[in-house]
gemmi code that builds the backbone of each chain (N, CA, C; Angstrom):
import gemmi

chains = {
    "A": [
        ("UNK", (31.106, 6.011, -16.783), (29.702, 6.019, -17.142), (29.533, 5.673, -18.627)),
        ("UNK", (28.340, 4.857, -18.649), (28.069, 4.711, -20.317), (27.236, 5.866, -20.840)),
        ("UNK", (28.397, 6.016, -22.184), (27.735, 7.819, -22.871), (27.058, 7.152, -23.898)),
        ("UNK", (25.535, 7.642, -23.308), (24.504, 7.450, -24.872), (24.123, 8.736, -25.748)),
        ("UNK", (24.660, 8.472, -27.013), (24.515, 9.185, -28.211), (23.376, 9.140, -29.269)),
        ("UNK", (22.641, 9.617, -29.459), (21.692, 9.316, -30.094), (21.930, 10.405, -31.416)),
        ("UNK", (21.625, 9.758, -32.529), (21.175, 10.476, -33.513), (19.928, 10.348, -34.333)),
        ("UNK", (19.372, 11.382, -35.514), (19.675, 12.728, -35.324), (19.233, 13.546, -33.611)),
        ("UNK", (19.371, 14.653, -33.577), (18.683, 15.570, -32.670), (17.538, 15.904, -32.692)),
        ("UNK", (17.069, 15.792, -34.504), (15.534, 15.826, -34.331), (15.244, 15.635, -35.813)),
        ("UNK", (14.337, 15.278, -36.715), (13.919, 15.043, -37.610), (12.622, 15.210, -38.110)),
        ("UNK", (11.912, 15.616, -39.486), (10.925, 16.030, -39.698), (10.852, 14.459, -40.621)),
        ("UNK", (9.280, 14.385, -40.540), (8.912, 13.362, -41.322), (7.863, 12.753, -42.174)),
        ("UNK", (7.006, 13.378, -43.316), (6.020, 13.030, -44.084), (5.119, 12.041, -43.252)),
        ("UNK", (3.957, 12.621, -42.988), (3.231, 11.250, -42.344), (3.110, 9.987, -43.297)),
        ("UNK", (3.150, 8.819, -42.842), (3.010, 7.805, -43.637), (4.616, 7.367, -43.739)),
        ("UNK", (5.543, 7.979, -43.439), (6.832, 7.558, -43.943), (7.461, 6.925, -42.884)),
        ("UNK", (8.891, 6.580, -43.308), (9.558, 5.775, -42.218), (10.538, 6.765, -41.350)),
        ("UNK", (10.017, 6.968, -39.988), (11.234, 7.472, -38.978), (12.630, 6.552, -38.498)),
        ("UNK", (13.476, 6.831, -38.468), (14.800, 6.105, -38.280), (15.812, 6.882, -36.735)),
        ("UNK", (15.804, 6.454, -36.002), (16.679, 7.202, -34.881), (17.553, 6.292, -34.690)),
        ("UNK", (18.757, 6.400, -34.710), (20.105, 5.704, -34.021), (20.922, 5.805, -32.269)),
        ("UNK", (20.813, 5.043, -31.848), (21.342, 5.372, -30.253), (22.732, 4.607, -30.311)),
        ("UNK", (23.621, 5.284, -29.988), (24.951, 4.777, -29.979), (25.496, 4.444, -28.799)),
        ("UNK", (25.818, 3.377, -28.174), (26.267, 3.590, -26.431), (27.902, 3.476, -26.553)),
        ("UNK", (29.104, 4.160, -25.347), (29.835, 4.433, -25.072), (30.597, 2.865, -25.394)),
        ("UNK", (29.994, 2.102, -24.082), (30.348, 0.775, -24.478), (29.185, -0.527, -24.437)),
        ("UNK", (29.552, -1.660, -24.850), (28.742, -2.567, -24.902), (27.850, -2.730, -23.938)),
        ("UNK", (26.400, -2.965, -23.874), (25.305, -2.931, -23.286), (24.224, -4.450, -23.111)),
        ("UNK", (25.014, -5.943, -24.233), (24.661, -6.811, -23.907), (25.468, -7.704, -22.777)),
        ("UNK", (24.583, -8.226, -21.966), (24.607, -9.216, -20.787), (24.814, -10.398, -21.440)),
        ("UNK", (26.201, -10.719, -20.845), (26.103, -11.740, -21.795), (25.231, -13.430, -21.244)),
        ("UNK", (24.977, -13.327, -19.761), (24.462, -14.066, -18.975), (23.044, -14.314, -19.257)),
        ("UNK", (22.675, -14.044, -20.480), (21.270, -14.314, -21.014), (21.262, -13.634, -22.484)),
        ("UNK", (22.433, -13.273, -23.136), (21.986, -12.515, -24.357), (21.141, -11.336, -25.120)),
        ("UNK", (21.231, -10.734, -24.109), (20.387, -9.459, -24.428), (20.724, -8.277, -23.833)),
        ("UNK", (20.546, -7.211, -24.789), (20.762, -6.019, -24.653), (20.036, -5.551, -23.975)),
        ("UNK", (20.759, -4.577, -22.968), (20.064, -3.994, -21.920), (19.697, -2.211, -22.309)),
        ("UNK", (18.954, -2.138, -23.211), (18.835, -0.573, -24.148), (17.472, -1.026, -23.855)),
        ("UNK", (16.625, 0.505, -23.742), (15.082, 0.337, -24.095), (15.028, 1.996, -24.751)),
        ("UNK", (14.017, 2.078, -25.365), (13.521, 3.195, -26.072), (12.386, 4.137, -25.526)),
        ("UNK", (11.839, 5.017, -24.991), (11.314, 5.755, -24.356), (10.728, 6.628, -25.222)),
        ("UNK", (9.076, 6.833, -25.316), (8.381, 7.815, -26.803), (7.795, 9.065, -25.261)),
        ("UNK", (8.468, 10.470, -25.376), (7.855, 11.134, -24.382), (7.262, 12.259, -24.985)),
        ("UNK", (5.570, 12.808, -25.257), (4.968, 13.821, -25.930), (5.281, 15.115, -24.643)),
        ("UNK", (4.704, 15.618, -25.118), (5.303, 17.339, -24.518), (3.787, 17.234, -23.244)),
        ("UNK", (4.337, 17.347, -22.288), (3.224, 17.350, -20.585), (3.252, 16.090, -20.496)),
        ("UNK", (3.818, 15.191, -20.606), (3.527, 13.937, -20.505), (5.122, 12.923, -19.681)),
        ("UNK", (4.235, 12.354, -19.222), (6.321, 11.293, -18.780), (6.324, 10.614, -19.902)),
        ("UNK", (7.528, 9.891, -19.650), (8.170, 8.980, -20.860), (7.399, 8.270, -20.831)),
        ("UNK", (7.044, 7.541, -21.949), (6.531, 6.195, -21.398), (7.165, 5.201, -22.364)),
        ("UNK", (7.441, 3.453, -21.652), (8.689, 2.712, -21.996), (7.894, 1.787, -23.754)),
        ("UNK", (8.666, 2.395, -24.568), (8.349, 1.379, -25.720), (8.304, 0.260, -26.476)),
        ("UNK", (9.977, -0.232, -25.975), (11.177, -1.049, -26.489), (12.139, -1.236, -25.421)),
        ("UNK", (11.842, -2.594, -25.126), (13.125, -3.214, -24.043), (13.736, -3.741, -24.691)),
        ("UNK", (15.305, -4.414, -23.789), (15.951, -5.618, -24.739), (16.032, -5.581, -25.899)),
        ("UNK", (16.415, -3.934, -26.613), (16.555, -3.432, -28.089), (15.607, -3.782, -28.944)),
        ("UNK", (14.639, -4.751, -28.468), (13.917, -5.192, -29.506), (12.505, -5.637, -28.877)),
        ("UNK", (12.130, -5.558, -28.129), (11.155, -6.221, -27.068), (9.868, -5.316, -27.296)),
        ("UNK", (9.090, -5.191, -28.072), (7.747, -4.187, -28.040), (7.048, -4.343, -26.818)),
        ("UNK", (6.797, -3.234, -26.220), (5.702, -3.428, -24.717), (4.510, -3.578, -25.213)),
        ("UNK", (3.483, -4.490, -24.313), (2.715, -4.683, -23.968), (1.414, -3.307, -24.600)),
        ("UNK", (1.255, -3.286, -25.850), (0.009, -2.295, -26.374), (0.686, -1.383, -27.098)),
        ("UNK", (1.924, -1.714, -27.348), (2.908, -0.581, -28.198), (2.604, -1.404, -29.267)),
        ("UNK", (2.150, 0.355, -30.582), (1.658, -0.413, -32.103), (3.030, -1.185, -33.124)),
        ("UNK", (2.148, -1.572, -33.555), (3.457, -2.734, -34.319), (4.506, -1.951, -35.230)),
        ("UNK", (3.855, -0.727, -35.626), (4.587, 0.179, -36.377), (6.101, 0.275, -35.792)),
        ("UNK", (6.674, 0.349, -34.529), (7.799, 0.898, -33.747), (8.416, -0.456, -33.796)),
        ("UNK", (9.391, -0.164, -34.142), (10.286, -1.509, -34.308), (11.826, -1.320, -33.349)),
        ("UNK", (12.428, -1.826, -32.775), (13.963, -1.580, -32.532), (14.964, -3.002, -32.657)),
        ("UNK", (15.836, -2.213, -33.306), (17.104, -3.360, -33.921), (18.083, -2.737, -33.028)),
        ("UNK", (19.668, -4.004, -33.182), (20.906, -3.723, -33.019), (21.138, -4.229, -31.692)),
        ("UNK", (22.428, -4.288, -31.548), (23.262, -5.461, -30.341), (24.574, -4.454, -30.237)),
        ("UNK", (25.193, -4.548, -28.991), (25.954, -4.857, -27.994), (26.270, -2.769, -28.001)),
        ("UNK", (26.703, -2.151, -28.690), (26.779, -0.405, -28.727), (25.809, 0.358, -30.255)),
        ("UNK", (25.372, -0.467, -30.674), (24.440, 0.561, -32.369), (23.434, 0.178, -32.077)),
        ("UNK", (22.134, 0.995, -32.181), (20.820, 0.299, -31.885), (19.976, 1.480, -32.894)),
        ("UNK", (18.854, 1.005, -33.039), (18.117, 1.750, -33.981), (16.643, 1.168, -33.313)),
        ("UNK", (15.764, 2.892, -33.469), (14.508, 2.532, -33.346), (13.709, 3.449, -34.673)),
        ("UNK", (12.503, 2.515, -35.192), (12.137, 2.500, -36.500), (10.610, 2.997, -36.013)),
        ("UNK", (10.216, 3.994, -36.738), (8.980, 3.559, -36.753), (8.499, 3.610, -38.595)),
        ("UNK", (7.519, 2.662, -38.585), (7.299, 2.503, -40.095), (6.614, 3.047, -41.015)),
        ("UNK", (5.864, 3.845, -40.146), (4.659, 5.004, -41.042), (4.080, 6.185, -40.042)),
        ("UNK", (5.112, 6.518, -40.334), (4.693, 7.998, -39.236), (3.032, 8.078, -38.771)),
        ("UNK", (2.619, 8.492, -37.709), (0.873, 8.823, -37.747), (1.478, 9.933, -36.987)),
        ("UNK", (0.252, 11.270, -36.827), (0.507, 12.576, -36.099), (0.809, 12.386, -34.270)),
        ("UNK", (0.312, 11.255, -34.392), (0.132, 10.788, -32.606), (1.647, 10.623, -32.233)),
        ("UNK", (2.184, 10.507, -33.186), (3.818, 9.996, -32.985), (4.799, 10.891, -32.569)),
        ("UNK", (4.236, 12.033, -33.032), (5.426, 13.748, -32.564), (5.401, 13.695, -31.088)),
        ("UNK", (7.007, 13.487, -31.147), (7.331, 13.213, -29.870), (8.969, 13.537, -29.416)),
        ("UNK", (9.402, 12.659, -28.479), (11.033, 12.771, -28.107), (11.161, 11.562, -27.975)),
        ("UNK", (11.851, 11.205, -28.342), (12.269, 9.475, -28.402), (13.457, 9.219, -27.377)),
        ("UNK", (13.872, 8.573, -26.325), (15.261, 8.567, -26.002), (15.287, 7.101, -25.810)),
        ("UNK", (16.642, 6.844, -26.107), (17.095, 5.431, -25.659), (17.721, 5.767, -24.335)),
        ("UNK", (17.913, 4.461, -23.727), (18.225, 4.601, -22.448), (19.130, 2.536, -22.132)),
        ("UNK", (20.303, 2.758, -21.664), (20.579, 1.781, -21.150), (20.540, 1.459, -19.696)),
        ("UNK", (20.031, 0.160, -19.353), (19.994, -0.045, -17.756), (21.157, -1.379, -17.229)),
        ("UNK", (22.493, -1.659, -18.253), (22.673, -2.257, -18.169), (23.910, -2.496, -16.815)),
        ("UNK", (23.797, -1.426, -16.474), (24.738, -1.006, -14.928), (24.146, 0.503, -14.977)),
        ("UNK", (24.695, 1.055, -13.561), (24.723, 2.180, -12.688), (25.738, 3.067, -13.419)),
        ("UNK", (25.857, 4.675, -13.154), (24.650, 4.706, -13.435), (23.566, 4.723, -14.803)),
        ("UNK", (22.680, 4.771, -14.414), (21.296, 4.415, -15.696), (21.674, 5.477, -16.552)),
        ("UNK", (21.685, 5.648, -17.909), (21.905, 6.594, -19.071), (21.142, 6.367, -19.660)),
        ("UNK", (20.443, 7.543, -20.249), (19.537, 8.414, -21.290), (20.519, 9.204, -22.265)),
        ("UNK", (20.067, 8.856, -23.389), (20.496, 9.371, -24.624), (19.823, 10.610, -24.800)),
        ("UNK", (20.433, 11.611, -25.622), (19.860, 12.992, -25.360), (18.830, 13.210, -25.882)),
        ("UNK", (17.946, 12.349, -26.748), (16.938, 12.316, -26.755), (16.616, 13.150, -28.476)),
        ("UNK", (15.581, 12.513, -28.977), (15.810, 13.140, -30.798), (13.869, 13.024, -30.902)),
        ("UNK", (14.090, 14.845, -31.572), (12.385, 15.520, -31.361), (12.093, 15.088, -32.722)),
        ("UNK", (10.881, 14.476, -32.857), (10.440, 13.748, -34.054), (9.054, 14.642, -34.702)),
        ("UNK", (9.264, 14.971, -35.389), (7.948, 16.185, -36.099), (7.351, 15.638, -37.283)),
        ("UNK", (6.317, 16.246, -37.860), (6.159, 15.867, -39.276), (6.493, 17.355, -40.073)),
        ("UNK", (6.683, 16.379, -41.188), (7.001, 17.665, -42.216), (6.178, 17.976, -42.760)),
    ],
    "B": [
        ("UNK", (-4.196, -1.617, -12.403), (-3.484, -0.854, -13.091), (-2.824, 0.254, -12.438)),
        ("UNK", (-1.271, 0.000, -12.808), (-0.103, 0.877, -11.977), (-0.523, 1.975, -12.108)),
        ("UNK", (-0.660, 2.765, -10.803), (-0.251, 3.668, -10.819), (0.589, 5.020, -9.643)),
        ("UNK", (1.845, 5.549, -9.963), (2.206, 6.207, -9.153), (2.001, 7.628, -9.132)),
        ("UNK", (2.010, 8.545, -8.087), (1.218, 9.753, -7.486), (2.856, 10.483, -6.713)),
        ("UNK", (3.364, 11.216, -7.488), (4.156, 12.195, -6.681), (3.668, 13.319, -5.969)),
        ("UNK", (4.575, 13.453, -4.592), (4.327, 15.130, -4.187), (5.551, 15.253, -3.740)),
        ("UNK", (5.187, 16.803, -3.391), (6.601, 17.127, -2.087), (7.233, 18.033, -3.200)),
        ("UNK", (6.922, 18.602, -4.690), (7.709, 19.423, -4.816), (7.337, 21.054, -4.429)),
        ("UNK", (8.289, 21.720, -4.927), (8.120, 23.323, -4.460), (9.358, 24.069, -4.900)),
        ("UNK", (9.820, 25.361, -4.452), (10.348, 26.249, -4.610), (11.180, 26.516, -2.729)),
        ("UNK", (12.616, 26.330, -3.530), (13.269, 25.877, -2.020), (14.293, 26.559, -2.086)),
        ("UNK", (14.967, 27.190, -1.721), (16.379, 28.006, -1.832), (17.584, 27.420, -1.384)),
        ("UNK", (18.707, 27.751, -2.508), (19.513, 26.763, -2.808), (20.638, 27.077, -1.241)),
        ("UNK", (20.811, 25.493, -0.851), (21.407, 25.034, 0.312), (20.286, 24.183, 0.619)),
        ("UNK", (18.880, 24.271, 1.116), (18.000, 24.154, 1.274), (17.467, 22.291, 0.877)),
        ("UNK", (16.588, 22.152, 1.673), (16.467, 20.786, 1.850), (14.935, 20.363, 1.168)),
        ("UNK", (14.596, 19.184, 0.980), (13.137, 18.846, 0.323), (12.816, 17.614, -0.070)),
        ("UNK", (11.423, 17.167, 0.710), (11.526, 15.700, 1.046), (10.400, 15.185, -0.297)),
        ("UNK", (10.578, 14.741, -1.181), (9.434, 14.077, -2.295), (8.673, 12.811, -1.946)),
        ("UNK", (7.539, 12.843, -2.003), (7.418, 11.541, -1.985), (6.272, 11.228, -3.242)),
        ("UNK", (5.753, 9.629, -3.408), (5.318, 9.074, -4.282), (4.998, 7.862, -3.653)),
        ("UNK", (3.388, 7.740, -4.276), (2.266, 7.090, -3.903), (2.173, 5.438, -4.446)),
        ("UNK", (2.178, 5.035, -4.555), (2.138, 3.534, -5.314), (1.017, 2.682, -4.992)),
        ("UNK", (0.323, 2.222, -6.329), (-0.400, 1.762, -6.248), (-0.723, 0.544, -7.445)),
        ("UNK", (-1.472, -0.616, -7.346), (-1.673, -1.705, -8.576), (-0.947, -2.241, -8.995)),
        ("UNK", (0.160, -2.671, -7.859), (1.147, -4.103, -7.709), (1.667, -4.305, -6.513)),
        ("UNK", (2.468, -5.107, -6.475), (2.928, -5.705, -4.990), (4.280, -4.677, -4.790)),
        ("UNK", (4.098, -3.450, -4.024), (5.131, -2.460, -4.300), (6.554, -3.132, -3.854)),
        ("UNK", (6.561, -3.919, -2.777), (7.757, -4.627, -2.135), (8.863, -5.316, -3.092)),
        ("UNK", (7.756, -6.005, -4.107), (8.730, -6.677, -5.079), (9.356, -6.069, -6.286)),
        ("UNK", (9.300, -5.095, -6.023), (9.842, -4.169, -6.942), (10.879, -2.926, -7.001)),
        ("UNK", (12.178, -2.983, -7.699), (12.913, -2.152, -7.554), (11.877, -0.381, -7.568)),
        ("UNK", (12.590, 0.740, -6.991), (12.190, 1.483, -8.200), (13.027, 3.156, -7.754)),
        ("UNK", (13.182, 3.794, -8.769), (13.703, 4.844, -9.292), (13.214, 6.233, -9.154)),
        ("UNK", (13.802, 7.316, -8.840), (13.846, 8.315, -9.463), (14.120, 8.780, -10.672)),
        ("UNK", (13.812, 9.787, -11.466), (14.363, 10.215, -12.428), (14.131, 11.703, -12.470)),
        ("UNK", (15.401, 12.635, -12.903), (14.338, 13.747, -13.595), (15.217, 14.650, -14.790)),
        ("UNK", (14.040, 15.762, -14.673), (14.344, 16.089, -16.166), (14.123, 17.583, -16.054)),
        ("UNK", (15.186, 18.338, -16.006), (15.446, 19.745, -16.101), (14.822, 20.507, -17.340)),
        ("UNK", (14.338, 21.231, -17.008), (13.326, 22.453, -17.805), (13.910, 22.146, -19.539)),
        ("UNK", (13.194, 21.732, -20.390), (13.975, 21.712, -21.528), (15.005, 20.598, -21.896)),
        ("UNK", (15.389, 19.707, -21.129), (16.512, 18.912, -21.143), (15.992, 17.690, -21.087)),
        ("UNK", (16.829, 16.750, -20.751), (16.544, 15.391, -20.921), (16.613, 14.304, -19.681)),
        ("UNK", (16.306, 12.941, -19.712), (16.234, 12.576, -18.803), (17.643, 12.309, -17.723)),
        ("UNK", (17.641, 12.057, -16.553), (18.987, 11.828, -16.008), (18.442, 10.960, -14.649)),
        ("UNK", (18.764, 9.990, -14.674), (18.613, 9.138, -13.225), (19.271, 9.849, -12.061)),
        ("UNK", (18.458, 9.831, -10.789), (19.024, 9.804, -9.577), (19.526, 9.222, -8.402)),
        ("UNK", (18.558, 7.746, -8.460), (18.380, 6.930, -7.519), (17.607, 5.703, -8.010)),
        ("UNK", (17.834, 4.811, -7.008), (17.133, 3.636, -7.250), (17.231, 2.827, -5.845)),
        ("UNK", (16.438, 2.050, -5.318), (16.564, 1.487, -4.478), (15.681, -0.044, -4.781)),
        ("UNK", (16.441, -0.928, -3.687), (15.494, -2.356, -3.613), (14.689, -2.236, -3.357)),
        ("UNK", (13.671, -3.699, -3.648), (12.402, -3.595, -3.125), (12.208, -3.916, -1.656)),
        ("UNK", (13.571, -4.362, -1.443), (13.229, -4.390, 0.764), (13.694, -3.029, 1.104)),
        ("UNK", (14.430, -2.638, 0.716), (14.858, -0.636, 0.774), (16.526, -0.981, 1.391)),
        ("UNK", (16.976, -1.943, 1.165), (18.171, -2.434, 1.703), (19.246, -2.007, 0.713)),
        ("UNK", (18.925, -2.064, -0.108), (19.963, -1.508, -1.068), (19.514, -0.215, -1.940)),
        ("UNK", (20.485, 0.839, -2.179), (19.905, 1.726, -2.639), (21.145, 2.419, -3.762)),
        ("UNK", (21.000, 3.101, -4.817), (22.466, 3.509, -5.459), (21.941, 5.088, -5.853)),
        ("UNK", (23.507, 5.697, -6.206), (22.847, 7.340, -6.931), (24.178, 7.261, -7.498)),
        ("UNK", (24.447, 8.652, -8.788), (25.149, 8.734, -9.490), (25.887, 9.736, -8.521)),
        ("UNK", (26.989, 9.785, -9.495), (27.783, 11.033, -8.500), (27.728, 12.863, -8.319)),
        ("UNK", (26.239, 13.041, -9.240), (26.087, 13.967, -9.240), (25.114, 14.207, -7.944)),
        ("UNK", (24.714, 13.430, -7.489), (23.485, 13.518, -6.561), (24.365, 12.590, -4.904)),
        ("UNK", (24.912, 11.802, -5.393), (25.624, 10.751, -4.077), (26.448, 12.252, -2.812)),
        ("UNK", (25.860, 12.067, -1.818), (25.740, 12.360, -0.442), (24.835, 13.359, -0.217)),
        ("UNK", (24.518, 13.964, -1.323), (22.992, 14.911, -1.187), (21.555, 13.901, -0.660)),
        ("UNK", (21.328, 13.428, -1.927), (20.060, 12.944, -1.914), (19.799, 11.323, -1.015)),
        ("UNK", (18.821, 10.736, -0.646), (18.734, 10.051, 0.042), (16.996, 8.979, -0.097)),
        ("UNK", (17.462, 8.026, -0.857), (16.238, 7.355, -1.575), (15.789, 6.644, -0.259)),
        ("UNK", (14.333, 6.482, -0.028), (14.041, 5.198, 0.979), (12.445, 5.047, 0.440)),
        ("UNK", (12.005, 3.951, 1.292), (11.097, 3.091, 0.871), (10.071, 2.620, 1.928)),
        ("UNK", (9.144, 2.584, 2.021), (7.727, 2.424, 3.209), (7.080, 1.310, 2.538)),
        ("UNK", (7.305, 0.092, 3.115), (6.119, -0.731, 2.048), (5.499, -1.358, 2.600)),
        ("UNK", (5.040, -0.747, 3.908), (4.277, -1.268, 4.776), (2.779, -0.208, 4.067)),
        ("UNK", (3.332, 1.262, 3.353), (2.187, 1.757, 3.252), (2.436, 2.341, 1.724)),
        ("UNK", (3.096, 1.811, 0.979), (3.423, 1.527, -0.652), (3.740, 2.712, -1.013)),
        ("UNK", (4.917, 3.318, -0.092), (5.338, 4.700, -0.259), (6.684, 4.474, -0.896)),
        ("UNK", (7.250, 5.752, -1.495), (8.768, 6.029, -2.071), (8.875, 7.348, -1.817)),
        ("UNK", (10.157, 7.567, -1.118), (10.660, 8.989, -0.710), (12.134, 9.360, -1.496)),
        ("UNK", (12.009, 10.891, -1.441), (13.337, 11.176, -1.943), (13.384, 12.399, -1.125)),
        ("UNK", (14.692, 12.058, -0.514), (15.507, 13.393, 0.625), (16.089, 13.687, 0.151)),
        ("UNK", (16.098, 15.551, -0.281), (17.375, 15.954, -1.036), (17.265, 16.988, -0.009)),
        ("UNK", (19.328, 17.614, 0.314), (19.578, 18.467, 0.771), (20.600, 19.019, 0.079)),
        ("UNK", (21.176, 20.249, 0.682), (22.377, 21.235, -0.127), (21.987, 21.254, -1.200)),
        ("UNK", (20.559, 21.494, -1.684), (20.054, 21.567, -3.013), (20.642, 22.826, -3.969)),
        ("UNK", (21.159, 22.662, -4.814), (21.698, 23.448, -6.110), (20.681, 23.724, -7.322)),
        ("UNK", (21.185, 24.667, -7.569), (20.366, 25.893, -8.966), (19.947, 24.253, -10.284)),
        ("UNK", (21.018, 23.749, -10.054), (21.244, 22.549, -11.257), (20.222, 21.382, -10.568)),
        ("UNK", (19.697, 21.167, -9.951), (18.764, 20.518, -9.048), (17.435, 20.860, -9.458)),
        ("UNK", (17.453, 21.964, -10.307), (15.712, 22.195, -10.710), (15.725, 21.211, -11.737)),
        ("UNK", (14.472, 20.676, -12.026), (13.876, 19.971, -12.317), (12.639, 19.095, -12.087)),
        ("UNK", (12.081, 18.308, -12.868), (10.643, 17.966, -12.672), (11.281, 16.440, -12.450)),
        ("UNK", (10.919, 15.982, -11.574), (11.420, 14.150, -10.918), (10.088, 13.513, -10.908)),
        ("UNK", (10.324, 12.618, -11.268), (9.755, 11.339, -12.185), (9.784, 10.374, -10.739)),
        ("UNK", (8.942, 9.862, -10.265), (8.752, 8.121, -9.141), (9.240, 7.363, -10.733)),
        ("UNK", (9.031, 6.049, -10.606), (9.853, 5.208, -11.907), (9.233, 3.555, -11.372)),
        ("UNK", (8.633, 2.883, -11.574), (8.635, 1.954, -10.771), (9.606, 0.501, -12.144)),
        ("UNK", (10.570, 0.220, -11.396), (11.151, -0.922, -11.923), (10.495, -2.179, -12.846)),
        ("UNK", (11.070, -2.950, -13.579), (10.503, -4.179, -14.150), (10.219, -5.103, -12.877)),
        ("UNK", (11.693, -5.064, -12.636), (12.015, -6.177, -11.371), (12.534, -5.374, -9.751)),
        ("UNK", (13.200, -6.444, -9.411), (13.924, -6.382, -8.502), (14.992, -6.801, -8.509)),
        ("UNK", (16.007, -5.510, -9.512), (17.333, -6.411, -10.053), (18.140, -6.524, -9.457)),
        ("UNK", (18.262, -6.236, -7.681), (19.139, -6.222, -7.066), (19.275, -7.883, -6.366)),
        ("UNK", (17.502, -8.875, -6.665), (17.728, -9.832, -6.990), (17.889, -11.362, -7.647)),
        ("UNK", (18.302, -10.268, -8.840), (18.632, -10.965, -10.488), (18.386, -10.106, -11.654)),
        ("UNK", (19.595, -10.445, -12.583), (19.386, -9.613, -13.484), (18.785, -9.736, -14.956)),
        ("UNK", (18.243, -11.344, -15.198), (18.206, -11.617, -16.365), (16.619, -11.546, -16.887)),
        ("UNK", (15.872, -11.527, -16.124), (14.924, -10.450, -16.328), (14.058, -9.192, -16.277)),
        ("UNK", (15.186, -8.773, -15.743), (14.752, -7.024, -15.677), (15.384, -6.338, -17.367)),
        ("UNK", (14.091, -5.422, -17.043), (14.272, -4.818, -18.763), (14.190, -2.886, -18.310)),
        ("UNK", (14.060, -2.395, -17.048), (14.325, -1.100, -17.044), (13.236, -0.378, -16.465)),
        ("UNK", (12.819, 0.545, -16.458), (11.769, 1.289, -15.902), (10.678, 0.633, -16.952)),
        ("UNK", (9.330, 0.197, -16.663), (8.332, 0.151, -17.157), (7.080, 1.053, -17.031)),
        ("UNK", (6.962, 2.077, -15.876), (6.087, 2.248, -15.493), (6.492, 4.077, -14.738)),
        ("UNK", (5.793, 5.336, -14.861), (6.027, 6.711, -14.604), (4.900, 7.007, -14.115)),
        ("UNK", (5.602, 8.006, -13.215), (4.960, 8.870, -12.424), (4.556, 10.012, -13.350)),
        ("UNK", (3.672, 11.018, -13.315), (3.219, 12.353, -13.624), (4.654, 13.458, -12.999)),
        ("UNK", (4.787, 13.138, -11.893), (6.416, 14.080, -11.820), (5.829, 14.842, -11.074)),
        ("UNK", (7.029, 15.857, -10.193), (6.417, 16.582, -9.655), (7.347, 17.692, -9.882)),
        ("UNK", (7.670, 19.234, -9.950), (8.843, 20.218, -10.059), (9.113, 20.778, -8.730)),
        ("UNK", (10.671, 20.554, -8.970), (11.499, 21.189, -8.151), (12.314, 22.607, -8.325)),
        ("UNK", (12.112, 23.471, -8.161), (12.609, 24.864, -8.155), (13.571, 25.169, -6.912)),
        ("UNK", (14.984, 25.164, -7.557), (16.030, 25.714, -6.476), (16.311, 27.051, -6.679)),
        ("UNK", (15.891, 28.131, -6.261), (16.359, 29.712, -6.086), (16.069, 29.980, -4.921)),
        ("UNK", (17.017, 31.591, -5.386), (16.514, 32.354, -3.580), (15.629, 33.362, -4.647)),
    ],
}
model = gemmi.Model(1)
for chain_id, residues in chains.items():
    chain = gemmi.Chain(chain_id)
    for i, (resn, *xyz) in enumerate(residues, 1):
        res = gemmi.Residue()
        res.name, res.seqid = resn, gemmi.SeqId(i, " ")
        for name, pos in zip(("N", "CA", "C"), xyz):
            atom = gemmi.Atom()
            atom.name, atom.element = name, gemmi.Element(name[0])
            atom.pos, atom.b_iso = gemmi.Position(*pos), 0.0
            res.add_atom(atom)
        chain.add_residue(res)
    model.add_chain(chain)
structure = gemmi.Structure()
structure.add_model(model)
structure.setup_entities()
């Protein structure tokens, strides 16, 4: 199984500032049959499901604010966001779908300070 | 605009069996893979299942493989999940999931779950 690692576990963060989370996978996660990483990023608030942020390490969905950024290729990936707002306290997890089975990173609680 | 509708959870005692299902609605449900997921009290996410969008193919991890039992109605845009010999470690709140694609045929544009259910909880005690 691919082991996703995410760091930190949780982080406090000045609104307005930059959040930084790292997802580490076990092993490589790009396809190489089209070039892209098969990692997406998941923002889940407390009563709420996940909902999907960041495909293809870097892919912003469809109404996700420009603030959330995600970098990195084949096992290091990083998701950014660039100015904290309060709407943002959340659980972040990365998740690879790039084979069976599907892995979730343990997921890192994002607060303000 | 997607949306999926779980039921079927409850409070079931462990050995004990329990059928979930999930509603689908605001796409062509057939052409689309789609998933379970869930997420134990406090904890994080963990896949269970996934099946095609003809219901022909279906996979689970090995924590769940010969328990649980994914299938698919898309004559009436349903998704089921059969779990039996249910365990204490089995509680949790499960997630419907509906797929990008249908990556069972092709993989170079599927990007992962896009789309969640509200969930429904599962409680295994006596």
């Amino acid at each position: 199984d691919i082991v996703m690692t995410q760091s930190p576990d949780s982080l406090a963060v000045s609104l307005g500032e930059r959040a930084t989370i790292k997802c580490k996978s076990s092993q490589s996660v790009l396809y190489s049959s089209n070039n892209k990483n098969y990692l997406a990023w998941y923002q889940q608030k407390p009563g709420q499901p996940p909902k999907l942020l960041i495909y293809w390490a870097s892919t912003r969905e469809s109404g996700v604010p420009a603030r959330f950024s995600g970098s990195g290729s084949a096992t290091d990936f990083t998701l950014t966001i660039s100015s904290l707002q309060a709407e943002d306290v959340a659980v972040y997890y990365c998740h690879q779908y790039y084979t069976t089975p599907r892995t979730f990173g343990q997921g890192t609680k994002v607060e303000i300070k | 605009e997607v949306h999926l509708l779980e039921s079927g959870g409850g409070l079931v005692q462990p050995g004990g069996s329990l059928r979930l299902s999930c509603a689908a609605s605001g796409f062509i449900f057939s052409k689309y893979a789609m998933s379970w997921v869930r997420q134990a009290p406090g904890k994080g996410l963990e896949w269970v299942s996934a099946i095609s969008g003809s219901g022909y193919s279906a996979d689970y991890p090995d924590s769940v493989k010969g328990r649980f039992t994914i299938s698919r109605d898309n004559s009436k845009n349903m998704l089921y999940l059969q779990m039996s010999s249910l365990r204490a470690e089995d509680t949790a709140r499960y997630y419907c999931a509906k797929e990008s694609s249908d990556f069972w045929r092709g993989y170079s544009n599927y990007y992962g779950i896009d789309v969640w259910g509200q969930g429904t909880t599962v409680t295994v005690s006596s």
